[in-house]
RONU-785445 format. One record per atom (N, C-alpha, C): residue number from 1; chain; x, y, z. Coordinates in steps of 0.02 Angstrom, whole numbers, plus 50000, padded with zeros to 5 digits. Layout:
% residues N
pos,unit,x,y,z
NUM,A,X,Y,Z
...
% end
This chain:
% residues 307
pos,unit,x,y,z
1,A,50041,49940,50000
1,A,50000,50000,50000
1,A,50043,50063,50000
2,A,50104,50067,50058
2,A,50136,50125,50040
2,A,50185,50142,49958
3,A,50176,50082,49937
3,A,50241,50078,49885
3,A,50181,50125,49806
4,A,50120,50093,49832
4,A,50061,50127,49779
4,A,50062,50207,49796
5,A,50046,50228,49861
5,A,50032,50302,49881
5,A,50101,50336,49855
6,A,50177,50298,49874
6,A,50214,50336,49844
6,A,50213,50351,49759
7,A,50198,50305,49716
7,A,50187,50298,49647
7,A,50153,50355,49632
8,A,50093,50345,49678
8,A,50026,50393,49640
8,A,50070,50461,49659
9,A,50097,50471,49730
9,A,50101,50563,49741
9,A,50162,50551,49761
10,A,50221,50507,49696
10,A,50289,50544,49711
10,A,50318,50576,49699
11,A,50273,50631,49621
11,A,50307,50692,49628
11,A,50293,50767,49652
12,A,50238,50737,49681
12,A,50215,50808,49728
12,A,50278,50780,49790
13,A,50295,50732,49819
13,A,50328,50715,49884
13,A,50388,50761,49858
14,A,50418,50731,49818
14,A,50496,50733,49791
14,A,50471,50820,49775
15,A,50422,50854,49768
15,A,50421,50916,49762
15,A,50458,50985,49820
16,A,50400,50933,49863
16,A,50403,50964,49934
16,A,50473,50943,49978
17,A,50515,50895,49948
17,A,50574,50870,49994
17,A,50637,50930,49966
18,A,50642,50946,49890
18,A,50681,50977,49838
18,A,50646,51065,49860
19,A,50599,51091,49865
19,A,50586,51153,49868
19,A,50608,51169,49943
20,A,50584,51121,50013
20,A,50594,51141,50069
20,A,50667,51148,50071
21,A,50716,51085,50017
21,A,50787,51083,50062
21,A,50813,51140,50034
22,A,50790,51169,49978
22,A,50821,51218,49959
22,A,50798,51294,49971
23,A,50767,51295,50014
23,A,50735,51366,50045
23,A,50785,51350,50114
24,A,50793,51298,50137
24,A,50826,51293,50207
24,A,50906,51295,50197
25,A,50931,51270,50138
25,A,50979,51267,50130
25,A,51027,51336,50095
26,A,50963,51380,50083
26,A,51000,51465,50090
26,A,50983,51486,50124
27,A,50940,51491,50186
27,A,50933,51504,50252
27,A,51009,51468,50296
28,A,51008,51412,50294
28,A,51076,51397,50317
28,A,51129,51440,50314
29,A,51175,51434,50245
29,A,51222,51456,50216
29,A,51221,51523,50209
30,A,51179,51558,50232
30,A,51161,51626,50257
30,A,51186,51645,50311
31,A,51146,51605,50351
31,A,51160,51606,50448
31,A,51241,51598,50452
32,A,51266,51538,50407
32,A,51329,51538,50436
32,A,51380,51592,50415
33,A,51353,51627,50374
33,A,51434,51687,50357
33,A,51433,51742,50439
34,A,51495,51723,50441
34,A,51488,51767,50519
34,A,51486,51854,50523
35,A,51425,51887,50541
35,A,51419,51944,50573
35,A,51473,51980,50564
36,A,51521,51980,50551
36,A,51584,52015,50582
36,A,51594,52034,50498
37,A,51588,51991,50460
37,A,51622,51998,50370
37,A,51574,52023,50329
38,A,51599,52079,50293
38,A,51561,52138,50266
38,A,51493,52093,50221
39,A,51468,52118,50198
39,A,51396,52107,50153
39,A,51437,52083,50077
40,A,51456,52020,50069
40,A,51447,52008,50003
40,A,51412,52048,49947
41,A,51444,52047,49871
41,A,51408,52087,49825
41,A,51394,52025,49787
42,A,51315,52085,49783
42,A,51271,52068,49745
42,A,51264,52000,49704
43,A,51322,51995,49664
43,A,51339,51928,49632
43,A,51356,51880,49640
44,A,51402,51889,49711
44,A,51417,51826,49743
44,A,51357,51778,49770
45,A,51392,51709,49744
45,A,51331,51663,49802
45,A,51288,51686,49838
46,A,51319,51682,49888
46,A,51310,51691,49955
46,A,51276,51753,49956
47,A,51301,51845,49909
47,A,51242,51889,49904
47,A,51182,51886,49884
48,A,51179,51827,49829
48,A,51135,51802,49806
48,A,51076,51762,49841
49,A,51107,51728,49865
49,A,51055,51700,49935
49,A,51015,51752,49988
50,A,51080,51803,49984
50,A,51029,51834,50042
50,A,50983,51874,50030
51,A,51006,51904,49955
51,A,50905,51938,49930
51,A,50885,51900,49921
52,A,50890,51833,49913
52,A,50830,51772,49911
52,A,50795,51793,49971
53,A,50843,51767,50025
53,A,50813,51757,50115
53,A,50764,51817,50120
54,A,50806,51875,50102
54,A,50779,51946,50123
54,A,50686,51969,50081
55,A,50710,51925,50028
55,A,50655,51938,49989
55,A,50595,51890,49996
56,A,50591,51840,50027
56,A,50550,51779,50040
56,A,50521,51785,50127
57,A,50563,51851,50170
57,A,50556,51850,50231
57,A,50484,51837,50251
58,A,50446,51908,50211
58,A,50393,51913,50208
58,A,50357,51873,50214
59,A,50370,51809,50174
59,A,50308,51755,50157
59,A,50330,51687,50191
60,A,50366,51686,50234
60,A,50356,51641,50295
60,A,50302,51612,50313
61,A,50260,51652,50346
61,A,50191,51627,50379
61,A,50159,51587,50334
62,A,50164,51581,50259
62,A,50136,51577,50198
62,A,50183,51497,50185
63,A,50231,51472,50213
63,A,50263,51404,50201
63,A,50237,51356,50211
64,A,50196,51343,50258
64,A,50144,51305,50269
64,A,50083,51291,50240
65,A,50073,51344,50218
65,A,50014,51353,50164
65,A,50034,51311,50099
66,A,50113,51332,50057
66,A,50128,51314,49991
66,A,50151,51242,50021
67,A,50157,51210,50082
67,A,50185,51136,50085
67,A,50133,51111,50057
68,A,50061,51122,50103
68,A,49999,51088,50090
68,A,49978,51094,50019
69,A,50004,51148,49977
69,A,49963,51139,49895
69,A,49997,51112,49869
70,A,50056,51086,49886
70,A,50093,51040,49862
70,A,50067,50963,49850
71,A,50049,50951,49937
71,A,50031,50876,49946
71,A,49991,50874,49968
72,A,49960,50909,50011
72,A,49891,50890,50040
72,A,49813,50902,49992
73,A,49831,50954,49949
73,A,49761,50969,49908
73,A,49734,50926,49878
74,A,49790,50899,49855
74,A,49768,50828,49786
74,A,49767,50773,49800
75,A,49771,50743,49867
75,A,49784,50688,49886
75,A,49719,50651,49871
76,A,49678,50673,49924
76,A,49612,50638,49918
76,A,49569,50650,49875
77,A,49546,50716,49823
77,A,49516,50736,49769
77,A,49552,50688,49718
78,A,49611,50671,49715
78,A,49632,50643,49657
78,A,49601,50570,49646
79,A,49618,50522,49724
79,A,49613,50457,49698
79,A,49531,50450,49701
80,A,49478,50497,49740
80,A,49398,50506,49714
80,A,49394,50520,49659
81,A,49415,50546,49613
81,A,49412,50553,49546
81,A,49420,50501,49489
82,A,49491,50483,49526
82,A,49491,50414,49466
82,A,49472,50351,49488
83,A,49453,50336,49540
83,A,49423,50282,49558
83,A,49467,50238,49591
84,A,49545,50258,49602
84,A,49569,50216,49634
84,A,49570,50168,49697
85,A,49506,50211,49731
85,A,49500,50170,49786
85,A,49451,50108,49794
86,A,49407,50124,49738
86,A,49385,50043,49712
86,A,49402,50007,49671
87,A,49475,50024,49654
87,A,49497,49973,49622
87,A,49540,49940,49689
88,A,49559,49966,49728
88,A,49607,49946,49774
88,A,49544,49896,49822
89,A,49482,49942,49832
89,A,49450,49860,49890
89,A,49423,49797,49857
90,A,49450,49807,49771
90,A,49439,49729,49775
90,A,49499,49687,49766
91,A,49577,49714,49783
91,A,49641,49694,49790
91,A,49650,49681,49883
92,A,49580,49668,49902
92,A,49605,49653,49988
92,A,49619,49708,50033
93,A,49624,49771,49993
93,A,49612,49835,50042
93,A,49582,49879,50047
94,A,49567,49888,50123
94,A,49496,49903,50155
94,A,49510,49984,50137
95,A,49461,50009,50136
95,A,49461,50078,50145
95,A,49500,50115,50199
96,A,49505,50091,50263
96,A,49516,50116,50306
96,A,49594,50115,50291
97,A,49638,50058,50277
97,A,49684,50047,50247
97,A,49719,50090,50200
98,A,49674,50122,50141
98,A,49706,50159,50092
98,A,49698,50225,50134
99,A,49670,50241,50158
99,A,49644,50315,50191
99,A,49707,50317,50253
100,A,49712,50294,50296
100,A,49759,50287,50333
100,A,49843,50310,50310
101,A,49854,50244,50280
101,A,49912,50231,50239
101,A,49916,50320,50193
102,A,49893,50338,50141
102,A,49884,50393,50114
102,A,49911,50450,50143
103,A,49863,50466,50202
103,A,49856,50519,50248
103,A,49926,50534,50276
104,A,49922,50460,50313
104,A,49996,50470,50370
104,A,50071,50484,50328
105,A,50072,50459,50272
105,A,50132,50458,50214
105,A,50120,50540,50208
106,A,50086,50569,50192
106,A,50090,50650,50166
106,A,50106,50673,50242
107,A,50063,50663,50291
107,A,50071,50711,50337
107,A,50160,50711,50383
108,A,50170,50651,50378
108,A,50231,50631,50405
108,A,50281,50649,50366
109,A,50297,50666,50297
109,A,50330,50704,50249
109,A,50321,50771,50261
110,A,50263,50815,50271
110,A,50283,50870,50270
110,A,50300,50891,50346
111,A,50275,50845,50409
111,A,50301,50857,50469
111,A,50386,50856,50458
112,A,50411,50820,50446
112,A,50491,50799,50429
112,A,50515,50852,50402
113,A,50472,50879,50339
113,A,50515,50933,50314
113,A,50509,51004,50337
114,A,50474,51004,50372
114,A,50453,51073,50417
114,A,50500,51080,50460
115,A,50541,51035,50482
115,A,50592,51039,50556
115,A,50647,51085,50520
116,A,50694,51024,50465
116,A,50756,51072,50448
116,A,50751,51147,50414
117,A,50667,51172,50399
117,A,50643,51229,50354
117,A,50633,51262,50420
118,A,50608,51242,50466
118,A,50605,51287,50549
118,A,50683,51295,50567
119,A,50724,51264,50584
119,A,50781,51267,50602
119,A,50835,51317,50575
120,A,50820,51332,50487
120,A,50843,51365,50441
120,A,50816,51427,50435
121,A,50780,51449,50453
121,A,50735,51493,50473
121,A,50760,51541,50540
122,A,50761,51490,50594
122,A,50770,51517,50663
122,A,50837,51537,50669
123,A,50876,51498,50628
123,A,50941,51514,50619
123,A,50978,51585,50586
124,A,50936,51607,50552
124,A,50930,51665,50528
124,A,50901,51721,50574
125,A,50857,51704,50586
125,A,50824,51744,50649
125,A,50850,51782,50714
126,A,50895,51721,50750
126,A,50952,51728,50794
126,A,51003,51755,50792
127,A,51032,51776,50703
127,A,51083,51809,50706
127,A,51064,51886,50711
128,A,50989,51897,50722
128,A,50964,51976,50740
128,A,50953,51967,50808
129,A,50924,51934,50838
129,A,50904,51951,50908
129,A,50931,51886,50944
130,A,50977,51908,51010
130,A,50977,51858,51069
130,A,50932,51784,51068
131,A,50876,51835,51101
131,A,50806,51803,51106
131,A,50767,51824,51050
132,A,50745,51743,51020
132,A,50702,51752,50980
132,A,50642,51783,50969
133,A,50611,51786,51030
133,A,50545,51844,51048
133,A,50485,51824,51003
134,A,50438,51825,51007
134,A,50379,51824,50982
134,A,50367,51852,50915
135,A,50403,51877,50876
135,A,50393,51893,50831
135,A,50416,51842,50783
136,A,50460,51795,50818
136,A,50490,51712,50757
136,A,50438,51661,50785
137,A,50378,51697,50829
137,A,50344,51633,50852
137,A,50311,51573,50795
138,A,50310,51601,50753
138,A,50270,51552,50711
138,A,50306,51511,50674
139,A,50386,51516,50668
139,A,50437,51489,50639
139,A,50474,51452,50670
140,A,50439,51432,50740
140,A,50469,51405,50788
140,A,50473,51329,50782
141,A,50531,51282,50809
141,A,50520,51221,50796
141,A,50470,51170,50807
142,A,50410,51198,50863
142,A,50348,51162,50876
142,A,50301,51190,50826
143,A,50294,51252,50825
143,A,50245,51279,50796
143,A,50232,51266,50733
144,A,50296,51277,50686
144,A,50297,51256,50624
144,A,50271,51204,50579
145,A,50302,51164,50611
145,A,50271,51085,50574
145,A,50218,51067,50606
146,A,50199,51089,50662
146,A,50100,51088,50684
146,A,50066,51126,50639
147,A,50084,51180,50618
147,A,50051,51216,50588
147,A,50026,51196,50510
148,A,50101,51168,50496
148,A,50114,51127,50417
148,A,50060,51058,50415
149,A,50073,51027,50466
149,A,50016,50975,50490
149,A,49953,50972,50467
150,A,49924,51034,50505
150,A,49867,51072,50496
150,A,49837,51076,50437
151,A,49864,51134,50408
151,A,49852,51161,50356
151,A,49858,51098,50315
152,A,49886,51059,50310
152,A,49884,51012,50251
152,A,49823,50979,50262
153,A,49831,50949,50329
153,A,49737,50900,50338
153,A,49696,50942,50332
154,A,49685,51007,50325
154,A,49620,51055,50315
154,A,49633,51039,50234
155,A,49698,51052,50200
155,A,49679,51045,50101
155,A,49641,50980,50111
156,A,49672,50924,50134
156,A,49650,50863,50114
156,A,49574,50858,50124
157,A,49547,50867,50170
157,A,49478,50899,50197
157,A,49422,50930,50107
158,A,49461,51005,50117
158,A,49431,51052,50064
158,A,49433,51001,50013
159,A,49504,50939,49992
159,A,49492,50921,49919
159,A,49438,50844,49906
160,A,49435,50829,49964
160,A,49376,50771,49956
160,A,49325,50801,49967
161,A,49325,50868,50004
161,A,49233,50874,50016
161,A,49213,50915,49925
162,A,49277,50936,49891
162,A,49244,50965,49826
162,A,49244,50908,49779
163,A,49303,50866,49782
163,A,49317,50811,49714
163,A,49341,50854,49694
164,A,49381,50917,49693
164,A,49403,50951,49640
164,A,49478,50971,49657
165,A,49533,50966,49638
165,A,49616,50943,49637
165,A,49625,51017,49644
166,A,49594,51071,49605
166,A,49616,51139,49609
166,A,49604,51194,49656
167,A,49546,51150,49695
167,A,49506,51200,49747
167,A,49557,51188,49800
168,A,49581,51112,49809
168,A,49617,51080,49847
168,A,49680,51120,49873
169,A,49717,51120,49798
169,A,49763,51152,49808
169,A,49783,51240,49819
170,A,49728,51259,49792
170,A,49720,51335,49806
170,A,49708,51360,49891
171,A,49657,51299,49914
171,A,49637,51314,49985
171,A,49709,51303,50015
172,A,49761,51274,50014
172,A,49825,51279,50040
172,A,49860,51368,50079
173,A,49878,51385,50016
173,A,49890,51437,50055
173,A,49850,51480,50074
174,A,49780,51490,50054
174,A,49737,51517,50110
174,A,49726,51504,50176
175,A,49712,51438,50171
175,A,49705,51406,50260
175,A,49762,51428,50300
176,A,49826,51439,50245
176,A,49891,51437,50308
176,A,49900,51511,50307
177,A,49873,51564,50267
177,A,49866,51631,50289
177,A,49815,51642,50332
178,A,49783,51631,50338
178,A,49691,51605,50382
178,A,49724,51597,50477
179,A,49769,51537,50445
179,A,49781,51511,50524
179,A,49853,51546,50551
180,A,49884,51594,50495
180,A,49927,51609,50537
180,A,49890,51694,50605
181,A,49846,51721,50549
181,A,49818,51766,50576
181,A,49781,51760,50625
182,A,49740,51691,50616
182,A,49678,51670,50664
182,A,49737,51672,50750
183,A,49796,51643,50735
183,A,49829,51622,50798
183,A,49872,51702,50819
184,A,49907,51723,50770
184,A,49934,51761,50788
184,A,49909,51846,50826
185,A,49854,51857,50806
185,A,49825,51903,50790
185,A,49753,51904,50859
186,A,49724,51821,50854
186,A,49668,51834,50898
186,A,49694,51758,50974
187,A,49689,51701,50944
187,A,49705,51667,50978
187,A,49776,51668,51038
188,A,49825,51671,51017
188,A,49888,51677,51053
188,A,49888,51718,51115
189,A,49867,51786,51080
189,A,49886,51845,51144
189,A,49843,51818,51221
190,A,49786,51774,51210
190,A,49735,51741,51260
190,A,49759,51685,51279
191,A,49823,51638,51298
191,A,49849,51593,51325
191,A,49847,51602,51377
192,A,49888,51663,51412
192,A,49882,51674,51481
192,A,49858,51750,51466
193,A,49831,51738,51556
193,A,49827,51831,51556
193,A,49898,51887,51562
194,A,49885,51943,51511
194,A,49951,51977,51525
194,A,49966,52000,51563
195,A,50038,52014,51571
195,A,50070,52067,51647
195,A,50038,52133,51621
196,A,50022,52199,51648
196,A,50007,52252,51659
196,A,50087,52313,51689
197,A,50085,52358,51641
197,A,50143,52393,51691
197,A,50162,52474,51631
198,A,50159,52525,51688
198,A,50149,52581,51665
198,A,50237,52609,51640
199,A,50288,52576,51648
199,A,50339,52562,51616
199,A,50346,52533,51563
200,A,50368,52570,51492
200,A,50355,52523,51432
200,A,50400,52466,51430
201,A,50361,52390,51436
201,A,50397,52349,51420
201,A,50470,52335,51379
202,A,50456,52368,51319
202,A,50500,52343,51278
202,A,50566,52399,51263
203,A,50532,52454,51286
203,A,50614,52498,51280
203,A,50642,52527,51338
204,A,50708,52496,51318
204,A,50753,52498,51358
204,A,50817,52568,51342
205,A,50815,52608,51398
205,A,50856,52655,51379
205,A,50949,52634,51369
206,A,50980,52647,51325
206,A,51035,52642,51324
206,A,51119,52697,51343
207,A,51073,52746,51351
207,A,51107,52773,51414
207,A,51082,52824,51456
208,A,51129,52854,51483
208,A,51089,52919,51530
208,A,51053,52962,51525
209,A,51058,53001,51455
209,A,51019,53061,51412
209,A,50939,53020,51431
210,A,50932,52967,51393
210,A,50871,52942,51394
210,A,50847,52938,51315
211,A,50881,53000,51271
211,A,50871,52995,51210
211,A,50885,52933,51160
212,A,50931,52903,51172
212,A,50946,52830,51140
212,A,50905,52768,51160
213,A,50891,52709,51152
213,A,50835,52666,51171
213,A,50851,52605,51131
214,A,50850,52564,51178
214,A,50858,52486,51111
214,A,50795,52446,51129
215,A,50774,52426,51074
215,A,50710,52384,51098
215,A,50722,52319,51102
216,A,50689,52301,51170
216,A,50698,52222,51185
216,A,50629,52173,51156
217,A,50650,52138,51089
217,A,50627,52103,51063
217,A,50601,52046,51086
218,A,50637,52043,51146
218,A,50582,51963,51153
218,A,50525,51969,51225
219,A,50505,52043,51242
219,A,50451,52052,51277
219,A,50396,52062,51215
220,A,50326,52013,51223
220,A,50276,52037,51184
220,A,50235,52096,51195
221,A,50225,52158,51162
221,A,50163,52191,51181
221,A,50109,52188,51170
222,A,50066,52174,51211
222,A,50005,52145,51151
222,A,49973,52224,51155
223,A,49930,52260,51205
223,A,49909,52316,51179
223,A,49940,52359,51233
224,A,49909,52428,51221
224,A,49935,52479,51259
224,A,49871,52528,51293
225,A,49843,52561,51339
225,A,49801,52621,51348
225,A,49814,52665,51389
226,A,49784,52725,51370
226,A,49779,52765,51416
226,A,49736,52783,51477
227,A,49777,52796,51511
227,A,49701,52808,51586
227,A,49709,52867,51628
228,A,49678,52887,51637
228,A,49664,52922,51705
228,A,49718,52921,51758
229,A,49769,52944,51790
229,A,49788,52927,51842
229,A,49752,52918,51900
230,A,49722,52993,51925
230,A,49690,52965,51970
230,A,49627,52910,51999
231,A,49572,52907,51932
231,A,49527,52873,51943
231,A,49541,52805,51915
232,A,49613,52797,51875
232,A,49619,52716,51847
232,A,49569,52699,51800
233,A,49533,52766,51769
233,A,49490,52755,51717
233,A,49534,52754,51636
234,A,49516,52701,51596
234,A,49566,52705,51528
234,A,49487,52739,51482
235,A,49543,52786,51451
235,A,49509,52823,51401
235,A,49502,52793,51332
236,A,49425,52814,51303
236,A,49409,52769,51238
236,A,49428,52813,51186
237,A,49449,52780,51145
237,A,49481,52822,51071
237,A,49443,52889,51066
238,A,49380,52902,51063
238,A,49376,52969,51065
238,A,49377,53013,51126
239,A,49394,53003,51172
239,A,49419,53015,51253
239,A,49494,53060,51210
240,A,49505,53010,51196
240,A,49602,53022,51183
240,A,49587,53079,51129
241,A,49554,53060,51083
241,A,49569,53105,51010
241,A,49547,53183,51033
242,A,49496,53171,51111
242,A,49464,53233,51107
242,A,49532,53267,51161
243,A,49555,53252,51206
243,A,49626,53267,51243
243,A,49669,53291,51208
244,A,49681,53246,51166
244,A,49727,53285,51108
244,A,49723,53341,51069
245,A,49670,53357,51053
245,A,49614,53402,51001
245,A,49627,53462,51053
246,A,49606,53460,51114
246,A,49604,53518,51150
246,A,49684,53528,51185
247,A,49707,53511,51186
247,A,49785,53501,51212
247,A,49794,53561,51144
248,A,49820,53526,51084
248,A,49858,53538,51013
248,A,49809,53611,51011
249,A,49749,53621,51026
249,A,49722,53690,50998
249,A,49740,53764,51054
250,A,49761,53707,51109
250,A,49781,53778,51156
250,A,49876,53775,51166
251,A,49895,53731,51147
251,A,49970,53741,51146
251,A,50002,53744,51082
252,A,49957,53737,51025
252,A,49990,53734,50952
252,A,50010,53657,50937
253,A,50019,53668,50887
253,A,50011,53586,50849
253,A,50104,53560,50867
254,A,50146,53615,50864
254,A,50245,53598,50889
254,A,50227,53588,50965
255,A,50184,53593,51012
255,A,50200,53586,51073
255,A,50194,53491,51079
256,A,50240,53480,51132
256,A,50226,53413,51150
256,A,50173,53384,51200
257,A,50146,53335,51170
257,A,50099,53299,51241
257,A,50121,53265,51281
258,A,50131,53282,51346
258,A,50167,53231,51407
258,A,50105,53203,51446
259,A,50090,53129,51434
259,A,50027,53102,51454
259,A,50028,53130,51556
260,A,50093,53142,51584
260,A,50066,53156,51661
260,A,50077,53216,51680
261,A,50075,53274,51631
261,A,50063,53329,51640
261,A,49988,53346,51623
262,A,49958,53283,51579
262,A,49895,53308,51580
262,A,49845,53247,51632
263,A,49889,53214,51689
263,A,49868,53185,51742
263,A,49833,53104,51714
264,A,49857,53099,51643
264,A,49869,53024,51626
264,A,49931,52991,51637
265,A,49911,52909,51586
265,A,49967,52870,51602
265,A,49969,52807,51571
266,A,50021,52817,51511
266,A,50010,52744,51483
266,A,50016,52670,51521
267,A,49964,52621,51522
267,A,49958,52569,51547
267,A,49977,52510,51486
268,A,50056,52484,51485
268,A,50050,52425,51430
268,A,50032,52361,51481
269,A,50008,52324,51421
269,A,49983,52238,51425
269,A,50046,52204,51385
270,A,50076,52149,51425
270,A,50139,52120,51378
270,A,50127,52047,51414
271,A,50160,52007,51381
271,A,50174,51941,51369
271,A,50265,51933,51411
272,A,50288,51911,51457
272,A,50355,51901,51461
272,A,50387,51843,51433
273,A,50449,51870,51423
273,A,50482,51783,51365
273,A,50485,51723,51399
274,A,50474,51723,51479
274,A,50469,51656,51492
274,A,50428,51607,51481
275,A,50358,51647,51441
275,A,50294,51610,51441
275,A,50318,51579,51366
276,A,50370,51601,51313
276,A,50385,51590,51256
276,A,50348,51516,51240
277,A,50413,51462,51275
277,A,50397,51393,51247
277,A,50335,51359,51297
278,A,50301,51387,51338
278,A,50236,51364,51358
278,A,50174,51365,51312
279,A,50183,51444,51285
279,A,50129,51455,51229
279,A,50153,51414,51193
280,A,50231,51393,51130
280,A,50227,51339,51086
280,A,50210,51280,51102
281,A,50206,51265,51189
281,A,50175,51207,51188
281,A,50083,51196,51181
282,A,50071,51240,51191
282,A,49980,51273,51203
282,A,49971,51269,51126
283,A,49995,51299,51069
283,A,49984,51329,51017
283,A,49983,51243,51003
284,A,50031,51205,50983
284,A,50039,51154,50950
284,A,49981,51122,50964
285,A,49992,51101,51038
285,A,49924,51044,51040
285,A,49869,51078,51018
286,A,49848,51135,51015
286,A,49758,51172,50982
286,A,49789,51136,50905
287,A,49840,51163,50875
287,A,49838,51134,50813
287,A,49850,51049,50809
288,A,49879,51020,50824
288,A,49863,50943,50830
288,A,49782,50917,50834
289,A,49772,50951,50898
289,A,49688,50926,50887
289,A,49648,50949,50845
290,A,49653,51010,50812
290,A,49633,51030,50739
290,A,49647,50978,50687
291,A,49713,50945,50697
291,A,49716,50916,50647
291,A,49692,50856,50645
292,A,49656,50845,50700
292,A,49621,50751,50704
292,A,49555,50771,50687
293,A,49526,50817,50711
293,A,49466,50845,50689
293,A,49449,50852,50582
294,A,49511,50888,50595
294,A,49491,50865,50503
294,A,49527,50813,50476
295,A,49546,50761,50514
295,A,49577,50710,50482
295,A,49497,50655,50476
296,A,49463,50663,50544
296,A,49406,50642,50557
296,A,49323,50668,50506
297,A,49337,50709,50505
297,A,49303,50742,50428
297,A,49322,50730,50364
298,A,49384,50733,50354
298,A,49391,50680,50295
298,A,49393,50619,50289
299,A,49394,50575,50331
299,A,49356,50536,50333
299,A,49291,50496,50347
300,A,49266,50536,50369
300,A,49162,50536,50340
300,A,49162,50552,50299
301,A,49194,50594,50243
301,A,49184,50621,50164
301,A,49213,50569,50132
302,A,49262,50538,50130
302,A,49266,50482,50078
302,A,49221,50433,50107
303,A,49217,50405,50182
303,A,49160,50340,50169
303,A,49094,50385,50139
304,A,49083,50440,50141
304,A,49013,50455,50126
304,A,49013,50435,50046
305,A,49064,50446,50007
305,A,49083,50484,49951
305,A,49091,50387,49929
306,A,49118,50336,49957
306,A,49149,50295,49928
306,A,49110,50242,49955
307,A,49057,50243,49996
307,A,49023,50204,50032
307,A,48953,50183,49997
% end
């Protein structure tokens, strides 16, 4: 059975093994030129790689998405289409058998290749910040290939519930733009509750003036408000706009606003980096059990479909 699943989808496999090693493998060879030795030109290798890196940064969150239109879209739309799976239960194997076998071969390929494409990734990452900080959270070595997981059993999902190979593969990188936002954006910041503190988390003065500032990247902020000092009341966007409005019309638009001269006080909400690999452990398992959930839905759609 596995020697057939490889036949049918070994060149989407051999797709996804050749595109990941070679996105990781100039992420590598990136990471390793050491910090210290000027910026290669343009033409060289190695400059060459790095407007790759530099130019692909962007679409990270989006790797997970293009694993799954690789292999997960077409998997199950394909062999509903041509009938391979009744040709296979009257060769002695059961449905449950081809569905199984199928599934676990794709998902276990792109889990595998998600590690050294996370690693290649983070590796790059690290040569900017100490601490990786929340902003490489999604490139992280748990997160990643859960995420890749995911997103692939949701194509496989979309391509048996259409029968159609193109919807399959299109829903790929949507789902994995979908789920990077769904987590990053609404889910995540709600793991734990945040610390509170009228000291801005993340900047750190770098010397005495106060004018210089380095920002520490691996505190999260999730939001920020203003309040009241004395009553601990936070002001609503038009609270603020109207403070400001009357501030700027009686001091001129060059004067500055000092929130505790006008008896406010910014209150940030932050995340500290120790909670880092707790949340990747929180994040993964929501996506693992996402992914039995539609592993479990696609399969009521083929017995529905093949039954």
């Amino acid at each position: 059975m596995f020697w057939l699943v490889w036949r049918r989808n070994r060149v989407a496999l051999i797709s996804l093994v050749v595109l990941s090693g070679l996105i990781a493998l100039a992420h590598f060879i990136v990471a390793t030129r050491p910090s210290s030795v000027p910026s290669p030109p343009s033409h060289d290798l190695v400059g060459i790689l790095g407007s790759f890196v530099r130019g692909i940064s962007g679409l990270t969150p989006m790797l997970p998405g293009f694993m799954a239109a690789l292999v997960g879209g077409t998997l199950l739309a394909k062999e509903l289409n041509s009938g391979t799976h009744r040709f296979l239960f009257t060769q002695q194997n059961s449905r449950n058998r081809w569905f199984i076998t199928g599934t676990a071969t794709v998902l276990i390929a792109v889990a595998v290749m998600s590690v050294p494409l996370s690693l290649a990734l983070t590796s790059v990452t690290d040569q900017i910040s100490v601490d990786r900080g929340f902003g490489y959270f999604s490139q992280d070595i748990l997160a990643m290939p859960a995420t890749a997981v995911f997103v692939t059993s949701f194509a496989m999902l979309i391509g048996a519930a259409t029968k159609r190979e193109i919807v399959g593969v299109v829903s790929g990188p949507v789902i994995g733009w979908g789920t990077w936002l769904l987590f990053n954006n609404i889910l995540r910041p709600t793991y734990a509750t945040p610390l509170s503190t009228t000291d801005h988390p993340i900047r750190v003065d770098s010397d005495n003036d106060g004018f210089r500032e380095t920002i520490d990247t691996s505190v999260w902020l999730v939001d920020q408000e203003l309040r009241d000092i004395e009553s601990k009341e936070v002001l609503s966007n038009a609270e603020m706009s109207q403070r400001y409005g009357e501030f700027y019309a009686e001091n001129g638009t060059s004067a500055e606003f000092v929130p505790s001269d006008q008896g406010l006080e910014w209150v940030y909400h932050y995340h500290p980096y120790d909670r880092y690999w707790s949340f990747q452990f929180i994040e993964t398992g929501i996506l693992l059990g996402l992914t039995a959930l539609c592993l479990g839905a696609a399969f009521w759609v083929v017995n529905r479909r093949t039954g």
